[in-house]
C-alpha positions in Angstrom: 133.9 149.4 138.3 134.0 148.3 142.0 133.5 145.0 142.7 129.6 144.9 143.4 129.6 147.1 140.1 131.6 143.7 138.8 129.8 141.1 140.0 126.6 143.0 138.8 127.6 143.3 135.5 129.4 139.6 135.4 125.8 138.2 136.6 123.9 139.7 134.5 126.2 138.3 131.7 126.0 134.8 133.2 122.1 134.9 133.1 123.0 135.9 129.6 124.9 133.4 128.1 124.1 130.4 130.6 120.9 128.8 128.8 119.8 126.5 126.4 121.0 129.1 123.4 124.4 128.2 124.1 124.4 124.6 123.4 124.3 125.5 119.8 127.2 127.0 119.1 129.5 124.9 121.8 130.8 121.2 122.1 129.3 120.6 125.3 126.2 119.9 122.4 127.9 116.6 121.8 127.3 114.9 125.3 123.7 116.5 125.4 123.0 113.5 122.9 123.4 111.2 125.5 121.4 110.2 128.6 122.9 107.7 130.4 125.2 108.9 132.6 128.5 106.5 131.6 127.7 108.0 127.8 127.6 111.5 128.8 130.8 111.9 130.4 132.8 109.6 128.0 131.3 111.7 125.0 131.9 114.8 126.9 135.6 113.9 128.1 136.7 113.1 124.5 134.7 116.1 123.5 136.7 118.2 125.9 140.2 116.9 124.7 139.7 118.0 121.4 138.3 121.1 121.9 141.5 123.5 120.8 140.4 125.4 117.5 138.1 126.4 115.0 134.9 125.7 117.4 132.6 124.1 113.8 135.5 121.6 113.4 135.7 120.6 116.8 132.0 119.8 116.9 132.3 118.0 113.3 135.1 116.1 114.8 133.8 115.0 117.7 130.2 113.7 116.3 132.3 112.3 114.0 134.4 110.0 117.1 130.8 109.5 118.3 129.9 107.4 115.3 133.0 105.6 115.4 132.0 104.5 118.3 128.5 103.2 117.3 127.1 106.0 118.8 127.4 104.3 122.3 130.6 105.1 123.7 130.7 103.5 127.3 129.4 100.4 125.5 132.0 100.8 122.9 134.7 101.4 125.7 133.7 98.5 127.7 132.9 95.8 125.1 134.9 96.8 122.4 137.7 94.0 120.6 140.8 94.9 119.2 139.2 94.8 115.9 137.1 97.0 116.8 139.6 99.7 117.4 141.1 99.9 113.5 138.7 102.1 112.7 139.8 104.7 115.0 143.0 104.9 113.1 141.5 107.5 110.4 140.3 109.9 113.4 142.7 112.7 113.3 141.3 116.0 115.2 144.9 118.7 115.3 147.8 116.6 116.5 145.8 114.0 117.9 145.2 111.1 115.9 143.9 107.6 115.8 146.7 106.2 118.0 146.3 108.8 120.4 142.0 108.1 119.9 142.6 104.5 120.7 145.0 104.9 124.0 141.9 106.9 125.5 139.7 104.3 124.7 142.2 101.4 126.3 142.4 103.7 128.9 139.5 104.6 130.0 138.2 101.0 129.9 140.9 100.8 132.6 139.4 103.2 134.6 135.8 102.1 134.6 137.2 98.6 135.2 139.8 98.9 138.1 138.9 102.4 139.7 134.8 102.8 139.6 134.8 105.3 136.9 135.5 108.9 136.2 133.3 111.0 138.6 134.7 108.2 141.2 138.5 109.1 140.6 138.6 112.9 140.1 136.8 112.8 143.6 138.9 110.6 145.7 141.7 112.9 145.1 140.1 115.9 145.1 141.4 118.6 148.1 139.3 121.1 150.3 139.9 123.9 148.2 141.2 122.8 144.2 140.7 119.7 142.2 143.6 120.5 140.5 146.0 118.0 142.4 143.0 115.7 141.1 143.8 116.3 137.9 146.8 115.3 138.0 146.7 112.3 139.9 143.9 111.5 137.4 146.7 111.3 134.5 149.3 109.3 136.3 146.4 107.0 136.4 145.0 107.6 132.8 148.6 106.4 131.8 149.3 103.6 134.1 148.8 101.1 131.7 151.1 100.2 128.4 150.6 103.7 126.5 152.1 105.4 124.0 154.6 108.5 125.2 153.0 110.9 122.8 149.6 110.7 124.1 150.8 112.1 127.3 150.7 115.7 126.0 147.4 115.0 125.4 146.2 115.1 129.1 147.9 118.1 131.0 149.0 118.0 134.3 148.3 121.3 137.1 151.0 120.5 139.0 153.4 121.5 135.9 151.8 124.7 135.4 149.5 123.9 133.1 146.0 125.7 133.4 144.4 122.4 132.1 141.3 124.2 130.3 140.0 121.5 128.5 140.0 119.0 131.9 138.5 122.2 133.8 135.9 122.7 131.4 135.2 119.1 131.2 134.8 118.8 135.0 132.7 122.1 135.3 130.0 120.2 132.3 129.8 116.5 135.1 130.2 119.1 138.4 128.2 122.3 137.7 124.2 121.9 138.1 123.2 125.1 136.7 119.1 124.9 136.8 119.1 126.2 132.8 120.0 123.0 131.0 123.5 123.8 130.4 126.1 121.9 132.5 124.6 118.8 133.7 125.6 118.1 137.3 125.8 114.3 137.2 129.0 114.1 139.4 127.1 114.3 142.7 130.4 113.6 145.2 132.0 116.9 144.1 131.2 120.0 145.5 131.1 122.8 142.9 133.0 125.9 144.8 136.0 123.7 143.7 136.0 124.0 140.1 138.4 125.8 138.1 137.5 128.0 135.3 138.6 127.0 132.1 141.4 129.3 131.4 141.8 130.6 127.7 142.7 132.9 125.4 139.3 134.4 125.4 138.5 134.0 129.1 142.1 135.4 129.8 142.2 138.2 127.8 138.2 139.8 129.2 139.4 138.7 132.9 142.6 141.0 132.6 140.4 144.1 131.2 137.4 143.3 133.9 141.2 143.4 136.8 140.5 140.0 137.8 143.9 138.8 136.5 147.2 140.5 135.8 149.3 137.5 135.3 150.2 137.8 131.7 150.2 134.0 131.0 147.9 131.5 130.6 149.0 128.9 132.9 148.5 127.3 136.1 149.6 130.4 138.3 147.4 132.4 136.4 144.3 130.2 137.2 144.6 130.4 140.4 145.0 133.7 140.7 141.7 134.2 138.4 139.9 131.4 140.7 140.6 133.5 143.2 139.2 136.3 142.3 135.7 134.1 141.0 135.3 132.7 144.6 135.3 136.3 146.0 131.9 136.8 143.5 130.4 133.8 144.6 132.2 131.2 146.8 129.4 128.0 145.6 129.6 128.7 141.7 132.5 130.5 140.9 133.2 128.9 137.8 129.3 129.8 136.1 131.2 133.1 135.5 133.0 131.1 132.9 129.8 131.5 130.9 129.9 135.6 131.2 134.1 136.3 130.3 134.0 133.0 127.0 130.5 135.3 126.0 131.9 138.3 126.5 135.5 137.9 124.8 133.8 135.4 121.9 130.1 137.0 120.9 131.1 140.4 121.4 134.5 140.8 121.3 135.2 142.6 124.8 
């Protein structure tokens, strides 16, 4: 294909995938219970941190941290008391556990508290062309108060080659207004050409058949080779292509 043959075919896969249909299958169903916007992207940034694995048990798992936390999660965060917090200790989603569950809470009250929220700290750091240095000044802050060393591995950091997916896809759900009730587009001080697509094994593997990646591994280097490549399709909303390479590598096995 050459590349108008690409972003043709790419397109017509995002107008496939990028609707209300996919909410069904994915996490991002876990902050669509929410409307307030302090609920949605809590709920969707612990949604996004455990979403490594069998897709089912990271939706299970994640309704089930919504509960835990009464179903109102900035409240929770905000108001909570320390005795509120020893019932996070049975969470365990993959290596991270209750401990790990209740340093994002004491975290993230932090954040709301002392730096204006999230959509307020990923954008004063966020650079003309990437919001990956964002990211990672976003973690040194994450873990600025009294934390626990193996929650760290927890958040990943850009700027040591990680491709960050589950912070990428996180900020493309607050970031991305897509017009089909998908991604919500809350974060208004973020521009979306700067999103990253969340780089995985499925995304990875259909963006090296399609040519728009030759970097073998999935890591920082290789994201910005593939954003690269996104922003030459569309320079606004490079990152709704997401939506066509995840459908194509996951519902029909590209």
């Amino acid at each position: 294909m050459n590349k108008a043959e690409l972003k043709d075919f790419l397109d017509t896969k995002v107008i496939q995938y990028n609707n209300p249909k996919f909410i069904e299958s994915d996490p991002i169903q876990i902050p669509h219970k929410f409307n307030k916007k302090e609920d949605i992207e809590i709920a969707g940034f612990l949604t996004a941190t455990i979403s490594w694995g069998n897709r089912k048990s990271i939706i299970n798992n994640a309704n089930r941290l919504m509960e835990m936390l009464d179903d109102s999660p900035f409240d929770f965060v905000m108001n909570h008391q320390e005795t509120d917090l020893e019932k996070l200790q049975s969470f365990v989603h993959r290596t991270f556990n209750g401990n790990d569950c209740t340093q994002f809470i004491k975290s993230l009250q932090y954040i709301y508290s002392n730096h204006n929220g999230l959509e307020n700290l990923f954008a004063k750091h966020a650079e003309k062309d990437s919001l990956q240095p964002s990211i990672s000044n976003f973690k040194n802050t994450f873990f600025e108060i009294e934390h626990l060393q193996r929650t760290k591995k927890h958040v990943s950091d850009p700027l040591k080659n990680s491709a960050a997916k589950r912070i990428n896809m996180f900020l493309r759900w607050m970031v991305r207004h897509d017009n089909a009730g998908v991604d919500f587009g809350i974060w208004k001080n973020i521009s979306p050409s700067l999103l990253s697509c969340p780089l995985d094994v499925h995304s990875g593997n259909v963006a090296r058949k399609l040519g728009l990646l030759k970097r073998k591994q999935n890591d920082a280097k290789a994201l910005l080779e593939l954003d690269t490549a996104l922003r030459k399709l569309d320079s606004k909303d490079p990152v709704k292509y997401d939506f066509a390479l995840f459908g194509l590598g996951v519902f029909e096995g590209f």
